[in-house]
N, C-alpha and C positions, 0 to 999 in steps of 0.2 A: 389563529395562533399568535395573536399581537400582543397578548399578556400574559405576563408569569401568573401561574397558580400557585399556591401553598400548597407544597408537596414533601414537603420534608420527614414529614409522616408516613409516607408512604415508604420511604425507606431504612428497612429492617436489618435485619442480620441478611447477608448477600451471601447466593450458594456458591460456593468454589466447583471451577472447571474441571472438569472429566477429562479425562483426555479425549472423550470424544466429540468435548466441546471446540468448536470454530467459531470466536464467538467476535473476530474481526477480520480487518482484508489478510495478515500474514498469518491466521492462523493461534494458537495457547500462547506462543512464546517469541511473538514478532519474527518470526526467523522461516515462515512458510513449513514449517518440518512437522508431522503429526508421526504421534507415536504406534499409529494402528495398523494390523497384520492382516493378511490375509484377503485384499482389496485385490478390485477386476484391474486386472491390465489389458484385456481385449474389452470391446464393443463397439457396436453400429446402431443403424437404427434401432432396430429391434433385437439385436443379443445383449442381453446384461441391464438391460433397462426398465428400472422398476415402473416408472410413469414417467411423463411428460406434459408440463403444463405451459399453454402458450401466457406471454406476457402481454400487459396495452402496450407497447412499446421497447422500443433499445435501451438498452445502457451497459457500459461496461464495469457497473461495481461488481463485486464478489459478493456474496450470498453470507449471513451471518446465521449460523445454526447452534443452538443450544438445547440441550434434551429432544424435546420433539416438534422442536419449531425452526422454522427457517426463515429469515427477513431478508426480502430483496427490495431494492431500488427499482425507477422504471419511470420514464414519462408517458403521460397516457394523454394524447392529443397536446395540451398546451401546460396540461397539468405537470406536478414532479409530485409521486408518490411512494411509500412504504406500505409493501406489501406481504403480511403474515400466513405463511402456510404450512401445516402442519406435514411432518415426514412422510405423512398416506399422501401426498398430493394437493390435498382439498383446502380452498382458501379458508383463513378463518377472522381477517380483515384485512381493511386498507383504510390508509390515511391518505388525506391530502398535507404536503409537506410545503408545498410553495406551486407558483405558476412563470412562466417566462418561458421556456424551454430555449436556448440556443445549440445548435449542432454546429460541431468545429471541425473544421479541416474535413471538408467533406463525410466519409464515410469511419472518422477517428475517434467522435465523442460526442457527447450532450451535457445536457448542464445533471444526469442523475449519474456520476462518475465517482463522487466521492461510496464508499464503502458505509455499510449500516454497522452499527456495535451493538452487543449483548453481553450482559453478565449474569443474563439468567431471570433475573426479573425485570430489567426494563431494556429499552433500546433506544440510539441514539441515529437520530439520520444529520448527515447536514447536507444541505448539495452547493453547485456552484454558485446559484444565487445569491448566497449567503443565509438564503435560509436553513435554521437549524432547530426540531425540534426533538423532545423524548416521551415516547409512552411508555404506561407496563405494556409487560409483554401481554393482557389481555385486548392491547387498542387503545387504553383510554390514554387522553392525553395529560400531562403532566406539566410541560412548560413550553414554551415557542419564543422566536422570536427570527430577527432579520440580523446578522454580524456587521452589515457594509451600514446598517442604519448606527450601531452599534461603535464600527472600527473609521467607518469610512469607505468609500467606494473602492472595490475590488480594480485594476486598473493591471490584466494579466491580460494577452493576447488570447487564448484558448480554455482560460476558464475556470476557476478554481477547482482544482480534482481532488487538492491532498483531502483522506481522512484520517480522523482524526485518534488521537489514543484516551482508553478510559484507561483509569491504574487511581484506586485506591480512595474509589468516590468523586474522581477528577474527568473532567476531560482537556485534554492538551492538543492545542490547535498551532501548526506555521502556516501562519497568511504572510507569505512570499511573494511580492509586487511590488509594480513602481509606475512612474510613468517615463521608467528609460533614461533617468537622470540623476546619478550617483549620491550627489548632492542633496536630494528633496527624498531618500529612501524611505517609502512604504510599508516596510514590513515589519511584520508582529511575531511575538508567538505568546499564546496567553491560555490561562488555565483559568477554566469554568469549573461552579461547583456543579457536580453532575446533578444535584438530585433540584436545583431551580436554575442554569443555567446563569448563577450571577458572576461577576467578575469574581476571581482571588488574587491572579495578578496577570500581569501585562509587561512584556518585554522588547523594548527597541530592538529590531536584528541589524546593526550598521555593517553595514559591507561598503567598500568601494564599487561592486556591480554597476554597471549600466548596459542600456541599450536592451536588446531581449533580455539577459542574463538577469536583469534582476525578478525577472516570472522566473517559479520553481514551480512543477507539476507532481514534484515528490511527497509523499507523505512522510510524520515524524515519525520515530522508533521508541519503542522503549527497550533501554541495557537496563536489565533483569540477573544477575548471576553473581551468584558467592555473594549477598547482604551488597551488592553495591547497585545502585538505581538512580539512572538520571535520562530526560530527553537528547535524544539525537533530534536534529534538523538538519535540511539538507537543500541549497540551493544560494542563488545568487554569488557564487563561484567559490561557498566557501562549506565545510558541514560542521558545525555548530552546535555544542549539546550545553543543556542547563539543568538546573538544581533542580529538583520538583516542589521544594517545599517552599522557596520564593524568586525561583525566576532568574538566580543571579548565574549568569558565563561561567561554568566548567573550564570547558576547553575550546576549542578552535583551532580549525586545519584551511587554512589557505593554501595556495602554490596550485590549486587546481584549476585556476586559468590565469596564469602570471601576467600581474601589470605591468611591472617591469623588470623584465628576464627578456638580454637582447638577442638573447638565442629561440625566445619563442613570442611569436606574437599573441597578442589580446584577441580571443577568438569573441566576437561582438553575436553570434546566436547560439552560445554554449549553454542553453539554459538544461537547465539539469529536469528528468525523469524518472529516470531508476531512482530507488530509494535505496538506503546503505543495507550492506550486511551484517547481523550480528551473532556474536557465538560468544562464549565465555571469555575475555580478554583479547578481543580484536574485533576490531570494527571493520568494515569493506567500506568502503568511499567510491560508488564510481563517477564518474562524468558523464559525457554524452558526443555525439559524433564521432566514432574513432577514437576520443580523445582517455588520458588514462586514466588509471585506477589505481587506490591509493590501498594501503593495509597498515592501519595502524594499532599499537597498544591501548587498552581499554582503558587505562591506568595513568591517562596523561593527565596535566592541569595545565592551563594555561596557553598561550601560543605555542601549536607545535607546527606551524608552520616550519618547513624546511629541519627540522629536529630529527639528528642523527638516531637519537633513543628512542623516540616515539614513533617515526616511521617505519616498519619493516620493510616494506619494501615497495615497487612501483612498474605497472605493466603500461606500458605506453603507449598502444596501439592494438586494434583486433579486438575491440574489447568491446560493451553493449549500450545502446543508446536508449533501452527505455525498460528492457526484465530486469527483474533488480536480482542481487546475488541470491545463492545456497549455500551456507557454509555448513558442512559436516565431516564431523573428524578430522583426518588432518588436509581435509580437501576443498576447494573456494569453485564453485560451478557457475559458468555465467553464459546466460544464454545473447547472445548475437541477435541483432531484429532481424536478420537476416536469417535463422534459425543455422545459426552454426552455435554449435556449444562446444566452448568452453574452460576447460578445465586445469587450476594450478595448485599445484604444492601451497599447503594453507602458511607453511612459516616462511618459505625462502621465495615463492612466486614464480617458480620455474613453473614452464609449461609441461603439463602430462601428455596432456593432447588438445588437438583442435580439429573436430569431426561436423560435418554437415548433419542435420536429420532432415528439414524439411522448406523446403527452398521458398520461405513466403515471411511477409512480414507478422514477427511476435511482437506481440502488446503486452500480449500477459506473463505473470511472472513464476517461474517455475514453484513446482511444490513438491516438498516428498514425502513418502510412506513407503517403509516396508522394503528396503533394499530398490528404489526405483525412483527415477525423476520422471514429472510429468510436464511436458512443455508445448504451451497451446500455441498454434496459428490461429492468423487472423481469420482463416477462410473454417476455424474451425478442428481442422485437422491437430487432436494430441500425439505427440510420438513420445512414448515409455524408455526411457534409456535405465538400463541397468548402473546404479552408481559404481564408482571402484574406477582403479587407473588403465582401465583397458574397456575401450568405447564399443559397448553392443544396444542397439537396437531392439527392445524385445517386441513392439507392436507399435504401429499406426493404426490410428480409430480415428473416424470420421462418424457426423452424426447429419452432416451435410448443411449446416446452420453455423453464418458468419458469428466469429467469435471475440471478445478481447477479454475477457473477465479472467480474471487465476481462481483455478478450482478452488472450492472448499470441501474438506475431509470431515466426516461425521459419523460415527456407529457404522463402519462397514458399508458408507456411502461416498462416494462422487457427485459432488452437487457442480454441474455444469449450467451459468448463466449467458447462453447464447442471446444473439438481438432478438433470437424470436420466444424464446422458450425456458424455461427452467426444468432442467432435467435430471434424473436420479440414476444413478449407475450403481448398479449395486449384482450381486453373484445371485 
């Protein structure tokens, strides 16, 4: 995978998502929400379970489903692979995508953590190594390559995880690093052409971060809504969105780990995980440890650090260190690593409630269909919460297989990517 190929030919008129396409980690519309009805709220081992296929190995990506295919991540012995299986279960290839594998923080990660993408006719893996390649979606391969040979050595304590965003024959990448020193900042965000993987542009991310803080483990966003369209980034103490067409600063939100505010100190391991929330004209910004979260206008330019007009408003504590938000309707859902959820008034940030479901630590990040949130434990356990301002419980489902990935929704399907298995829940 050490050479571009000529592939530009290969790409045609591209088919638009269904709604029952998943065809990245958050889902049609970066925002975790699928539009589909009538989906299992209960199952175990064996009730509601269409198949179950074991994988070579862990990983915590999400599963990429388009039509009747499904692409997963997965280390197999030393290897890092992408793996195609069709909706009956049955494999119908694998690639080798890179080798090295590292596992971080014991029992929290490996280096196949980044998410696979699809638009239907091809797919895009990248993983922490910095390797990054794309086939069609029948296997073959199309271009490859290595980013750190490309950007420079990755220099992040646990790994590069963000994946990445396609939108409009692109792919948009923040490589969020450093080596812990304000001064010498690492990090990029830059857009590949999808269909050869070459540069189109490349952008400096300056922050003042140091120490841990300049590693983000968050992925970018794409704001999609009402003709207005640009990246979201999110990390090194600041969330940072740009233009797609070259790259140049939108806007910028600082104050979310003040360097000099002598009412709050510089928290030196605030590195950010969650990734933002987005809905039609507001953004979610959260932080990490305890620390707050930010709700701002869609519609800002420029520094809206500390801006009366562009912030709505600011929850400062109780808040999630690594699911990233739900925003629907007039309501903002955030789940706790600690599996408490939750939930505030989307315009004023008042508290609705704050309810336990399942006392263990969440990785993954909520998702919804059909009147319900679905919110994973580590140890596997999902618990179904009814959305709306009055907290019910409708099931726990356990499948008994450690977990971290966030479901992917498909044609009346729950695709569950445990360390052990790929599983289909379906009625």
């Amino acid at each position: 995978m050490k050479r571009l190929l000529a592939a530009a030919c290969l790409f045609t008129v591209l088919p638009s998502a269904e709604s029952g396409d998943w065809g990245s980690w958050r889902g049609p519309s970066s925002n975790g929400i699928s539009t589909e009805k009538d989906l299992p709220l209960k199952w175990s081992k064996d009730q509601n379970v269409a198949w179950r296929v074991p994988m070579p190995g862990p990983a915590g990506a999400t599963p990429a489903v388009w039509g009747n295919q499904i692409f997963v991540t997965s280390i197999d012995g030393n290897k890092l692979v992408l793996i195609c299986l069709g909706t009956d279960g049955k494999e119908q290839w694998r690639q080798e995508i890179g080798s090295g594998n590292k596992d971080v923080r014991g029992d929290e990660g490996n280096s196949a953590s980044p998410s696979p993408i699809t638009d239907g006719q091809h797919v895009w893996s990248f993983m922490a190594t910095g390797d990054i390649a794309c086939f069609t979606v029948d296997g073959k391969p199309v271009w490859g390559g290595n980013l750190q040979d490309r950007y420079g050595k990755f220099r992040i304590a646990f790994g590069m995880s963000s994946t990445p965003v396609f939108h409009d024959g692109r792919l948009y990448l923040q490589l969020i690093h450093g080596d812990g020193k304000a001064e010498t900042s690492e990090a990029l965000v830059v857009a590949l052409d999808a269909a050869t993987g070459k540069d189109i542009w490349k952008s400096e991310r300056v922050t003042a971060a140091h120490t841990e803080n300049e590693h983000s483990y968050a992925s970018p966003l794409l704001y999609d809504f009402g003709g207005v369209k640009y990246l979201v980034t999110h990390g090194a103490d600041y969330t940072v969105a740009y233009n797609l067409k070259d790259g140049s600063e939108r806007w910028r939100l600082g104050g979310l780990n003040p360097h000099n505010d002598p009412d709050r100190r510089y928290h030196p391991t605030l590195r950010f995980v969650a990734s933002p929330g987005i809905a039609e004209g507001i953004i979610v910004c959260p932080t990490a440890k305890n620390g707050p979260v930010f709700a701002i206008s869609a519609d800002g330019e420029g520094d809206l650090t500390g801006s009366k007009k562009a912030i709505k408003w600011v929850r400062e504590k109780n808040t999630p260190d690594v699911p990233s938000p739900v925003i629907l309707d007039d309501l903002i859902y955030l789940c706790r690593e600690n599996g408490i959820l939750l939930v505030l008034d989307r315009e004023t940030g008042e508290e609705v409630y704050m309810e336990r479901t399942h006392s263990m630590r969440h990785r993954a990040s909520p998702v919804y269909a059909d009147g319900h949130l679905y919110l994973t434990a580590r140890d596997g356990k999902i618990t179904v919460v009814k959305t709306g301002r009055s907290f019910e419980i409708v099931s726990q489902n356990d499948t008994g297989e450690a977990m971290s990935a966030s479901p992917a929704i498909s044609n009346g399907t729950i695709y569950l990517r445990t360390f052990d298995a790929l599983w289909a829940i379906r009625k």
